[in-house]
C-alpha positions as CSV (number, residue, x, y, z in Angstrom):
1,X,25.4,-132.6,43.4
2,X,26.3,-130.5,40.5
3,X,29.3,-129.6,42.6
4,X,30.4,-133.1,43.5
5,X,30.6,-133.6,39.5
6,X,32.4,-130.8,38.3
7,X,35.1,-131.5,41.5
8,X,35.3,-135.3,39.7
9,X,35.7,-133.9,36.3
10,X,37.9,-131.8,37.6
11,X,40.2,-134.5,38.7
12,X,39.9,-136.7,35.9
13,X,41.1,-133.6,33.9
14,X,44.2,-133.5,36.4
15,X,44.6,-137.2,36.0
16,X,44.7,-137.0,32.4
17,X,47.4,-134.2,32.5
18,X,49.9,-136.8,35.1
19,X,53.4,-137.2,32.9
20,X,54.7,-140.8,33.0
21,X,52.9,-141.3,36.3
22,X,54.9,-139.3,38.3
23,X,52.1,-137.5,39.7
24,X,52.4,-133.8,38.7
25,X,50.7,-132.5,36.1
26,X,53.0,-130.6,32.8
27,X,52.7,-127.1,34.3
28,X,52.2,-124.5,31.8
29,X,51.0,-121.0,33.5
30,X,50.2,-119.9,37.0
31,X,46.7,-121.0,36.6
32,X,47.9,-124.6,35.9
33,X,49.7,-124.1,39.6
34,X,46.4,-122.4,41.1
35,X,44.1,-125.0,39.5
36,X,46.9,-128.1,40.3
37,X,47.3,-127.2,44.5
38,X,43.1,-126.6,44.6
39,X,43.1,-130.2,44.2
40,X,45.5,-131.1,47.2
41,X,44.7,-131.2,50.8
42,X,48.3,-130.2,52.8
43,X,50.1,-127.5,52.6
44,X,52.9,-129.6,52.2
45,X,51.8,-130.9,49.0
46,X,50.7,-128.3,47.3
47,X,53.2,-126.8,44.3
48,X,55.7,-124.0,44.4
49,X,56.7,-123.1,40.9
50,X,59.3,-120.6,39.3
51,X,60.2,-119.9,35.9
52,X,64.2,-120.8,35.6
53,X,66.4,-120.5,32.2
54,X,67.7,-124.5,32.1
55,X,71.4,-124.7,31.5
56,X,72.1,-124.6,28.4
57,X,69.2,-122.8,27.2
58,X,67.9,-119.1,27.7
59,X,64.6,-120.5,27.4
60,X,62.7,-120.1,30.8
61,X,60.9,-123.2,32.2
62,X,58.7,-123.8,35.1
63,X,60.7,-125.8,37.3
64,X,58.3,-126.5,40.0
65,X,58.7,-128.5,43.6
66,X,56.2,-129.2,46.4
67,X,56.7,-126.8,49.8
68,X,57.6,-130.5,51.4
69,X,60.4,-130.8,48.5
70,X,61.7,-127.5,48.8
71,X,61.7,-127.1,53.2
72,X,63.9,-130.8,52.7
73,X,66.1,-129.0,49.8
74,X,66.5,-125.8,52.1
75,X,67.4,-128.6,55.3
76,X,69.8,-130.6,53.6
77,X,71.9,-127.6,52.3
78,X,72.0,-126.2,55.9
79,X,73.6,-129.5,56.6
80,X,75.4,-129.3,54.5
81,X,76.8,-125.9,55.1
82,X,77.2,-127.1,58.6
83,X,78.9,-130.0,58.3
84,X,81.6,-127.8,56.1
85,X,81.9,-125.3,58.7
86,X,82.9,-127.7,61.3
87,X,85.8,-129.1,58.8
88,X,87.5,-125.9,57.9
89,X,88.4,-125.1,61.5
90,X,90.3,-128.4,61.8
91,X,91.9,-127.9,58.4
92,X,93.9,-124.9,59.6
């Protein structure tokens, strides 16, 4: 029972941590990461985060997608990549 709490708490915590509603928490460290995909049930939801220096700034930021954002980012730019190759050839 003690468990079932501190797992509700938990999430409440996360809750209280959403950013305009959009449903991921401000990540600050690694452990907000760890603590964050605990809470999620698919691998495809959980969060994959790196710290990237923002244009125009060489402060680094966590810029974080889930692994369900980032396999669609990886398919669209092989599409993308495709769909070039098969215009240079005809361009020639």
């Amino acid at each position: 029972m003690l468990g079932a709490g501190l797992l509700l708490s938990g999430c409440e915590w996360w809750e209280a941590q959403y950013d305009n509603g959009a449903g991921i928490p401000e990540i600050r460290s690694q452990a907000d990461v760890d603590a964050y995909n605990a809470t999620v049930s698919s691998e495809g939801e959980k969060l994959v985060c790196d710290r990237e220096r923002v244009i125009g700034s060489n402060i680094r930021r966590w810029v974080c997608l889930t692994q369900a954002q980032r396999d669609r980012l990886a398919l669209e730019g092989r599409d993308a990549v495709d769909q070039i190759n098969s215009i240079l050839p005809n361009l020639q």
